[in-house]
N, CA and C of each residue as an Amber inpcrd file, in Angstrom:
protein
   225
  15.8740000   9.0320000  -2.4550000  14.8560000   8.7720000  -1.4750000
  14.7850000   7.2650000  -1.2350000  14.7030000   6.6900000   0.0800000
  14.1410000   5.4760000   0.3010000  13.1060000   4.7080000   0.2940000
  12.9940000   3.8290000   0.1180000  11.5980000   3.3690000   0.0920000
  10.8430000   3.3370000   1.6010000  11.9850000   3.1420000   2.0560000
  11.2550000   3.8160000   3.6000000  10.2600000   4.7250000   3.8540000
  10.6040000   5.7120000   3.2370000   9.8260000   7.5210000   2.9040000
   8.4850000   6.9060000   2.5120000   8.1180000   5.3470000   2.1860000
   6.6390000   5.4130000   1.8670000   5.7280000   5.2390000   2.8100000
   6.4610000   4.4650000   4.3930000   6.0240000   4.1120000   5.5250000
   5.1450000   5.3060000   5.9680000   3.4440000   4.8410000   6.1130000
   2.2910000   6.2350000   6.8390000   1.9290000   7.1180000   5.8320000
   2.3770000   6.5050000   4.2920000   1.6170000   7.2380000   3.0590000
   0.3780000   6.8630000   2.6990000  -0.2150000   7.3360000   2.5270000
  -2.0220000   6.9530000   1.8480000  -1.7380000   6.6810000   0.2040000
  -2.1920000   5.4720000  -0.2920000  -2.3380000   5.6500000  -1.7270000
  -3.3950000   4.9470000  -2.0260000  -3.4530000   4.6650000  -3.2940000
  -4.3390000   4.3020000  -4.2560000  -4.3640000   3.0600000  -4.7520000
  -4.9040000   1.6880000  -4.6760000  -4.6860000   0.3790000  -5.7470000
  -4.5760000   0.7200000  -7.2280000  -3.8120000   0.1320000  -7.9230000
  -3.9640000   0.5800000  -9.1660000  -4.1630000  -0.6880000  -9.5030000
  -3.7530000  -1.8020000  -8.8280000  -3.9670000  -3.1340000  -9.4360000
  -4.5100000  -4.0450000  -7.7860000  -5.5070000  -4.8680000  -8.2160000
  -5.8200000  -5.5920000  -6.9360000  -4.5420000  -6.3200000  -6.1260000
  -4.8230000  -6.2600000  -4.8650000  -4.1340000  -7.5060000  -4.1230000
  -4.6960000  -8.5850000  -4.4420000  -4.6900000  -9.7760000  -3.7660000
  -4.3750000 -10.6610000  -4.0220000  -4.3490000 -11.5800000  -2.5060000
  -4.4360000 -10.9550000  -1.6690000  -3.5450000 -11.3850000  -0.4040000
  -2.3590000 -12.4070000  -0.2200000  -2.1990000 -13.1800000   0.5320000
  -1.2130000 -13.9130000   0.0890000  -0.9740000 -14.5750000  -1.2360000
  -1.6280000 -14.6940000  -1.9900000  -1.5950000 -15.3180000  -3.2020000
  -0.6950000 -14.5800000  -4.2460000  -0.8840000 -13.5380000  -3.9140000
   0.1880000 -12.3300000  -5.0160000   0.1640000 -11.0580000  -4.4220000
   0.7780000 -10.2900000  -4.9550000   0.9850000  -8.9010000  -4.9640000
   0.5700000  -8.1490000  -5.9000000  -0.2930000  -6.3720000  -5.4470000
  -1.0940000  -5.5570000  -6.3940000  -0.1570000  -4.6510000  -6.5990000
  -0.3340000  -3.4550000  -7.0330000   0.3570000  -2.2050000  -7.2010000
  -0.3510000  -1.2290000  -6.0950000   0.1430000  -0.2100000  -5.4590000
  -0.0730000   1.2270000  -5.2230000   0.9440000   1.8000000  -5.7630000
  -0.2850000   3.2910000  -6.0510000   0.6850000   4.8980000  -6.0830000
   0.3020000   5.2220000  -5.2580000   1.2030000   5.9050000  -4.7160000
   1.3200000   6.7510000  -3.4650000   2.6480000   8.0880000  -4.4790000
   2.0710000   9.3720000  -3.0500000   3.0770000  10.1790000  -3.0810000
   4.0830000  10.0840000  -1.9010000   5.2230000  10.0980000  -2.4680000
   6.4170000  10.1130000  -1.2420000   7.2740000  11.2300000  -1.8420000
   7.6710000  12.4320000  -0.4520000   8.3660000  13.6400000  -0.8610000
   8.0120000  14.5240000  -2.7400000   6.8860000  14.5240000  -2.6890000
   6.2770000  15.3250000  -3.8560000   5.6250000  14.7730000  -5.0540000
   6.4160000  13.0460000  -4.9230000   6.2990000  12.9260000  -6.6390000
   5.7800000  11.4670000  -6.3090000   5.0790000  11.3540000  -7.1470000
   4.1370000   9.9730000  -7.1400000   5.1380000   9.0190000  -7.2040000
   5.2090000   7.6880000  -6.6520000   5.8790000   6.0710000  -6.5560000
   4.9930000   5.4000000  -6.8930000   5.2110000   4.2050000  -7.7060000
   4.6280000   2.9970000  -7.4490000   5.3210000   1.6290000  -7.0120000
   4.8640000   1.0000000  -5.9510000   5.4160000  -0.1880000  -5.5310000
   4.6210000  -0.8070000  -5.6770000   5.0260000  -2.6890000  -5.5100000
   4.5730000  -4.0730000  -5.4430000   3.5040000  -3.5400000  -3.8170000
   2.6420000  -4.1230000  -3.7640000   1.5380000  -3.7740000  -2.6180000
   1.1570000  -5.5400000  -2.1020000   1.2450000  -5.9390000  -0.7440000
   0.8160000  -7.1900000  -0.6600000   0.3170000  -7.0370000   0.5320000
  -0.6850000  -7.3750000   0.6530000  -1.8040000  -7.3100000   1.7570000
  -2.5550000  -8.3560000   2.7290000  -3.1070000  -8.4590000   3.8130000
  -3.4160000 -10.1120000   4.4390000  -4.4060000 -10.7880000   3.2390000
  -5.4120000  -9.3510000   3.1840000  -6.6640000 -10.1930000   2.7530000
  -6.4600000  -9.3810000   1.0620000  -7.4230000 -10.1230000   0.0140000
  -7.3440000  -9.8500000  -1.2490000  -8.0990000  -7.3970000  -1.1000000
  -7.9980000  -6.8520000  -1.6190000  -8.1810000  -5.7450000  -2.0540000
  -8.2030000  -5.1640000  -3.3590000  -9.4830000  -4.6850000  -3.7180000
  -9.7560000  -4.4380000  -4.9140000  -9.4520000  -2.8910000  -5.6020000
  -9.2630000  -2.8810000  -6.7870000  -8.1390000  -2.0460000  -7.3840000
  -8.8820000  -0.4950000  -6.9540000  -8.8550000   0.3380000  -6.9400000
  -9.1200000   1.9580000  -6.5280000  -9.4930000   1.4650000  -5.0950000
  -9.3340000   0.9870000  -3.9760000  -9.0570000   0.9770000  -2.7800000
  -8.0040000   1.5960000  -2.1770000  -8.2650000   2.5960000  -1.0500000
  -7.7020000   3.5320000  -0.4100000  -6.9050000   2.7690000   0.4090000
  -5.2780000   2.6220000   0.4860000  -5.0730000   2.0590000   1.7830000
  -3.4630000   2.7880000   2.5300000  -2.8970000   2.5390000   3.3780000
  -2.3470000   2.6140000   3.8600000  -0.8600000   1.8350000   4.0880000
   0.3040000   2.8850000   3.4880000   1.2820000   1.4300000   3.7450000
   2.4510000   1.4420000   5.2180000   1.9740000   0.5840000   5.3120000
   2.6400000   0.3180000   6.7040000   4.0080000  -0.4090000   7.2970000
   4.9140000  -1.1740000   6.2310000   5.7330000  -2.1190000   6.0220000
   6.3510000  -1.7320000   4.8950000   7.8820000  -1.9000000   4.7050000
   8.7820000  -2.1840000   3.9460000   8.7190000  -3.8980000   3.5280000
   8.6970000  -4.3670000   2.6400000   8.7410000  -5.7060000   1.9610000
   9.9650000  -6.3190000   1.5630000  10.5400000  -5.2530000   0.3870000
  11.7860000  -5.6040000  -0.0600000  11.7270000  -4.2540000  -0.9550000
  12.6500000  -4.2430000  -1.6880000  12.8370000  -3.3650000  -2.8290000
  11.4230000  -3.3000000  -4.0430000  11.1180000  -1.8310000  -3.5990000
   9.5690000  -1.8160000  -4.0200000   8.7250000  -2.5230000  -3.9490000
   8.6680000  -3.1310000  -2.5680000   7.5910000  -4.2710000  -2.4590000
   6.9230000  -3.4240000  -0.9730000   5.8720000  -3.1910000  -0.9510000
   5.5370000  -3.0430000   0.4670000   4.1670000  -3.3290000   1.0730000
   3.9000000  -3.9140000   2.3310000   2.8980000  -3.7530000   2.8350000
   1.6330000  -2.8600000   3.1280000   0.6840000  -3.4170000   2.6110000
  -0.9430000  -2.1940000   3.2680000  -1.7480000  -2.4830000   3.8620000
  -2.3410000  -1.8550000   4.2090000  -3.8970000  -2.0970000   4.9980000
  -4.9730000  -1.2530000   4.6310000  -6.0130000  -1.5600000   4.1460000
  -7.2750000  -0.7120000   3.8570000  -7.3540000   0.4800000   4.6910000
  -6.8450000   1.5530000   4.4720000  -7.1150000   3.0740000   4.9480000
  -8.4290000   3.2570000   6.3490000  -9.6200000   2.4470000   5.8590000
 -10.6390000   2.3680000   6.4680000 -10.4600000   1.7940000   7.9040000
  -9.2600000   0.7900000   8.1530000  -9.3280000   0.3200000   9.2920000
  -8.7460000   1.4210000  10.2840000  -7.5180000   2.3000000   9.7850000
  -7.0870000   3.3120000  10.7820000  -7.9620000   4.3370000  10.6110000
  -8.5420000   4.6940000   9.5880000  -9.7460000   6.2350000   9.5700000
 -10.4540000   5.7790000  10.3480000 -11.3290000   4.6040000  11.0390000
 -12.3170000   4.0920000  11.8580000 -11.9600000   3.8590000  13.5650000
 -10.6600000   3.8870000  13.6270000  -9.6780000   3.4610000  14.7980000
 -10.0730000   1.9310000  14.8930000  -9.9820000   0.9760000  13.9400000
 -10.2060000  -0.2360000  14.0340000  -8.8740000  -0.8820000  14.0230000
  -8.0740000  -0.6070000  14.3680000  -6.6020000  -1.1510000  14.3350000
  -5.3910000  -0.7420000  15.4980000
C-alpha cells in the first residue's frame, strides 16, 4: 500500500503538532489496518484532535487539517 492511500483519511493525534516548528503523529486507518505517520500541520494541534490528512509530505510524513474545518464547510 502507498502512503498515498492515506490522502481523505480521518485520524486521530496521538502526539501534538507543533505547526511549523515540528511534526506530531496520527493513526489513521488506510485499507483496514491502522498506520501511523509523521503529521505536520500550519497551526500547532493538540494530541486526541480529529483531523484530516490531506497531503503527502515524504515517506510517512503527511499533512492535516483539523477535521472541524471540512465537517463545518470552512475550507
Amino acid at each position: 500500500m502507498s502512503d498515498a492511500s492515506a490522502i481523505g483519511c480521518v485520524g486521530t493525534l496521538t502526539v501534538a503538532t507543533r505547526g511549523d516548528r515540528g511534526a506530531g503523529e496520527v493513526l489513521v486507518t488506510v485499507c483496514g489496518a491502522k498506520e501511523t505517520f509523521l503529521a505536520w500541520s500550519k497551526e500547532p494541534l493538540p494530541k486526541g484532535s480529529t483531523v484530516l490528512v490531506t497531503q503527502i509530505r515524504g515517506a510517512r510524513a503527511v499533512f492535516v487539517d483539523p477535521w472541524e474545518h471540512f465537517y463545518n464547510g470552512e475550507s
